[in-house]
N, C-alpha and C positions, 0 to 999 in steps of 0.2 A: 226400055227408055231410048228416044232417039238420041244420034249422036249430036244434034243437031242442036239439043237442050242441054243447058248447063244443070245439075243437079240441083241447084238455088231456083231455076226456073220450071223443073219439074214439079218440086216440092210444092211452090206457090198454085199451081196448077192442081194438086192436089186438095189443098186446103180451099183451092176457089169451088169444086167438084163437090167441097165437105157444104162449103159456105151457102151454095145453090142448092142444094139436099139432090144432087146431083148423083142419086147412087147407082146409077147405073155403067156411067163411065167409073166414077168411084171402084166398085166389082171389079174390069177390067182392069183396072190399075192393080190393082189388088193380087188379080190372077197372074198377070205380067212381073212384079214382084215376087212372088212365091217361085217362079221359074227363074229367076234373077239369083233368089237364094239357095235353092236344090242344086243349082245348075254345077256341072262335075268340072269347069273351067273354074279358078280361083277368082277371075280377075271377075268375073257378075258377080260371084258371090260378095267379094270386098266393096262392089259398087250398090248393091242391095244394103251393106250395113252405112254404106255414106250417104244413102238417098234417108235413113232412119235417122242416124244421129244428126244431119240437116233437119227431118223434118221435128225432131226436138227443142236442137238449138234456136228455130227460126216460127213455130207453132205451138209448142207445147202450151202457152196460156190460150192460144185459140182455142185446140181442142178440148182443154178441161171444160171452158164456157161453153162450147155446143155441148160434150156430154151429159153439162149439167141441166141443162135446157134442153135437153132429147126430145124428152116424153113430151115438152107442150108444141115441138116443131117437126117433130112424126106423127105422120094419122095412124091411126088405131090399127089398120089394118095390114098396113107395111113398118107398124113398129119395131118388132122384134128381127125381122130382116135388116131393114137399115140399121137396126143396134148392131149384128153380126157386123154389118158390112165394116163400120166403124170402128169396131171391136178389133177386126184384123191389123191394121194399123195400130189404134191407140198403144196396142200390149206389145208390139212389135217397136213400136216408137219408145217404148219404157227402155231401152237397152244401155244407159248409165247412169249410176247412181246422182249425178247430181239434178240430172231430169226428172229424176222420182220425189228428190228430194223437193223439187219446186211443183209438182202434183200434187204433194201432202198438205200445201201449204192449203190448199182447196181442198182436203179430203172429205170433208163431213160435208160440201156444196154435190160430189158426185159418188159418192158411199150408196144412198137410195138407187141412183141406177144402177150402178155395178151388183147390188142386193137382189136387185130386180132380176138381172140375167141371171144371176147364179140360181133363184129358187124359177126361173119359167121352166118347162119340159118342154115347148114344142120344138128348141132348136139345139138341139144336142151341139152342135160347133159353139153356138155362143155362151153355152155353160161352162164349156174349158176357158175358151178368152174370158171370161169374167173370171173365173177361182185362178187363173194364169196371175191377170193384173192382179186380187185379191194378195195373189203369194209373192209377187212382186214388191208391193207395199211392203208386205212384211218383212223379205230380206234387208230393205233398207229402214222403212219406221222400226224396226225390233219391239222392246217391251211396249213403246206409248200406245203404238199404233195396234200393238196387237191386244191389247188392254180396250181399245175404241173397238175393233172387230168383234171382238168378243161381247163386249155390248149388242152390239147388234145382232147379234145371233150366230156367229159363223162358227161355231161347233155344232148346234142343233143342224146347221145349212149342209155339214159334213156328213153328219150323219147323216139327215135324208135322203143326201144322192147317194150316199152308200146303198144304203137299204132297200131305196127303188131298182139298183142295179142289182142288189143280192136275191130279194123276193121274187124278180122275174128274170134270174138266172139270166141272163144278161151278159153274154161273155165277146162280144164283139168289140172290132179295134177300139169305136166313139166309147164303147162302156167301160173300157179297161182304162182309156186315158183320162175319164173324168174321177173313175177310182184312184189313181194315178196323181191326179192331183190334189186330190184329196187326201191321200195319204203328205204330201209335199208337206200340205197345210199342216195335217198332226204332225209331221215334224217339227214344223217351223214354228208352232204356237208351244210345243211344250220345252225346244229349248231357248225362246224369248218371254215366253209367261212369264208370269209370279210364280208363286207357292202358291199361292190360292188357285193359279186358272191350271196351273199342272193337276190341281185335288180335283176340280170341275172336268179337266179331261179326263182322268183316274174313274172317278163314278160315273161319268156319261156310259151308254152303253156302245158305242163309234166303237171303241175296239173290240169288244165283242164280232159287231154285224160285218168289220174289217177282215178278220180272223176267219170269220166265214167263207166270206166269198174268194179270200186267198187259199180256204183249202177247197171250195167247189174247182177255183182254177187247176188244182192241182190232181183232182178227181178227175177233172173232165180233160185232163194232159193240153188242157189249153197253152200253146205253144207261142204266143203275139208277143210282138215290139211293146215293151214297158211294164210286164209284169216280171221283171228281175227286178228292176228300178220300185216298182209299186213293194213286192217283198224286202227288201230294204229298207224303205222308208219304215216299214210300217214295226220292222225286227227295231231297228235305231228308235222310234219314238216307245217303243214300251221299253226300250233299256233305259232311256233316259227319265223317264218314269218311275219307272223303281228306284233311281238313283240319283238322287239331289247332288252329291257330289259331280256328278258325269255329267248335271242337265248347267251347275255353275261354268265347269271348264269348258262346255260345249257355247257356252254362250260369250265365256270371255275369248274365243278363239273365234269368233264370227267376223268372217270380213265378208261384208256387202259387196266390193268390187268380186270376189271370186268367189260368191255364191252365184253373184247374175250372170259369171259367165260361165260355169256349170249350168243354169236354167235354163243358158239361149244353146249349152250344146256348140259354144265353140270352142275349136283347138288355142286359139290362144286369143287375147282380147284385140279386138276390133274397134279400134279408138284413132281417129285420124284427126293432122291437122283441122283446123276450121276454116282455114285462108281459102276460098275457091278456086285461086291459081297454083293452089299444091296439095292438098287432102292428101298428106303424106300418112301411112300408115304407122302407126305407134310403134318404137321401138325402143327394149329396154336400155339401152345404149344414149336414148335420148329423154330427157324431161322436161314436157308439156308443160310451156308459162299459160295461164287462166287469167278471161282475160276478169279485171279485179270487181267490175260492177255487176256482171250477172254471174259468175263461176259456172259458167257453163260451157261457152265457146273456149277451147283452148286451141293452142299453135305450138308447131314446131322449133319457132324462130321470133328474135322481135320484130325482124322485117316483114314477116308474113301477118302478124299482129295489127302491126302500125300500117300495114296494106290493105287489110280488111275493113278496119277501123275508116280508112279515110273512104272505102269502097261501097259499103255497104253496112256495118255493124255499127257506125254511128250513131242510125237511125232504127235501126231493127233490133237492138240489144236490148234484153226483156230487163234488164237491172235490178231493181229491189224486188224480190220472191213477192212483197206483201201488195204489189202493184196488182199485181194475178187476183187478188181479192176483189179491188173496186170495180163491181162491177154487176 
């Protein structure tokens, strides 16, 4: 990111890139990002999660309206590309619960494309971003949401990409982390299910084809980043399985904020002011006023609030969730 741009002005820049189906700078934006976040200096990395939770705060109803409108404003033939491209961002823009919360309000408008990436094969990247945001939803919608997934298919969806991955022995990084997520999912749906949908994962045969390919990993001394984490999950979702008691406590002790930042893999939560002349980094020492119409944008301070407010978020405050609908 140049220094030359304010993170408000990159964001917009981004979304105009999204707005133009502009995916080719898009990509680069993307790849410059990823080095933003890897990078072994603190200070990209903290500005990689300010350019995400900006482009939340400041996009998030844009984006749900293009992704729901994808498939009639990609051609056919750069579809599933540009869905990746897109995908990069979206799930990476998922990084606070109150941003998820205003996703869902549109969940069943972009459910079909996320459905879509998860069951295509030809792009192995856009199968994890899709089951990633899938498992995202679900840390924050809990039972509703995972009662609506389930509808749609997203246990038999589990199972498939297991199964594809177990049948053709399939033991590379992209197949271990689509495994990988997929085990997340049978976690996360059997300690937010019902009784009913724990008894549907119970006789599905997903832990079985699971079980497998975690002992071919273990035949073939398959050594990769995330099969500790995949054996894990997958040990926790059959304990909680057998155990109605364990699958209750496990559910009443769910916090959404520290499940998503175990998912994003940070050391401590990355939550900054919203004021553009302070994007001060959250500290527990301090407590984040929200601002009261959209609960999304928060500050450190009233002054940084009633600064924003008269600067910018006057007019750009997304305010009622159910606005995100008309449309």
């Amino acid at each position: 990111m140049s220094s030359a741009r304010t993170i408000e002005q990159y964001v917009e820049e981004i979304i105009e890139n999204l707005q133009d189906g502009d995916f080719d700078n898009l990509s680069d934006t993307c790849d410059t990002l990823d080095k933003m976040k890897f990078n072994s200096k603190k200070k990209y990395k903290l500005n990689y999660w300010r350019v995400m939770q900006c482009l939340g705060e400041v996009a998030v109803d844009r984006q749900v309206k293009c992704l729901a409108k994808f498939e009639k404003a990609s051609c056919k033939c750069h579809y599933y590309p540009n869905l990746k491209c897109f995908m990069r961002l979206f799930v990476e823009m998922m990084c606070n619960v109150a941003v998820i919360k205003r996703i869902l309000f549109n969940k069943n408008k972009i459910l079909p494309t996320i459905f879509k990436a998860v069951r295509q094969i030809d792009e192995e990247l856009l199968t994890v971003l899709a089951l990633e945001t899938t498992h995202k939803c679900l840390l924050v919608g809990k039972t509703e949401v995972t009662e609506l997934f389930m509808k749609y298919g997203l246990l038999k969806d589990i199972y498939q990409r297991v199964k594809g991955k177990n049948d053709a022995n399939q033991f590379s990084y992209g197949a271990i982390n689509i495994v990988l997520c997929c085990s997340k999912l049978l976690l996360t749906i059997s300690i937010c299910g019902t009784d009913s949908i724990r008894r549907q994962v119970r006789r599905s045969p997903v832990l079985r084809i699971m079980g497998e390919y975690i002992e071919k990993l273990a035949a073939n001394k398959v050594d990769k980043m995330g099969v500790l984490y995949l054996i894990e999950n997958f040990t926790q979702a059959k304990t909680v399985l057998s155990d109605e008691k364990e699958a209750d406590r496990a559910l009443q002790n769910w916090k959404p904020k520290e499940k998503l930042q175990k998912e994003q893999e940070q050391d401590q939560i990355y939550a900054f002011c919203s004021s553009p002349g302070c994007r001060k980094l959250y500290d527990e020492s301090l407590k984040f006023r929200y601002c009261g119409a959209c609960r999304i944008s928060r500050y450190c301070s009233e002054e940084c609030q009633k600064d924003h407010w008269k600067k910018s978020h006057k007019d750009a405050c997304l305010r009622d969730p159910t606005d995100a609908c008309d449309w």
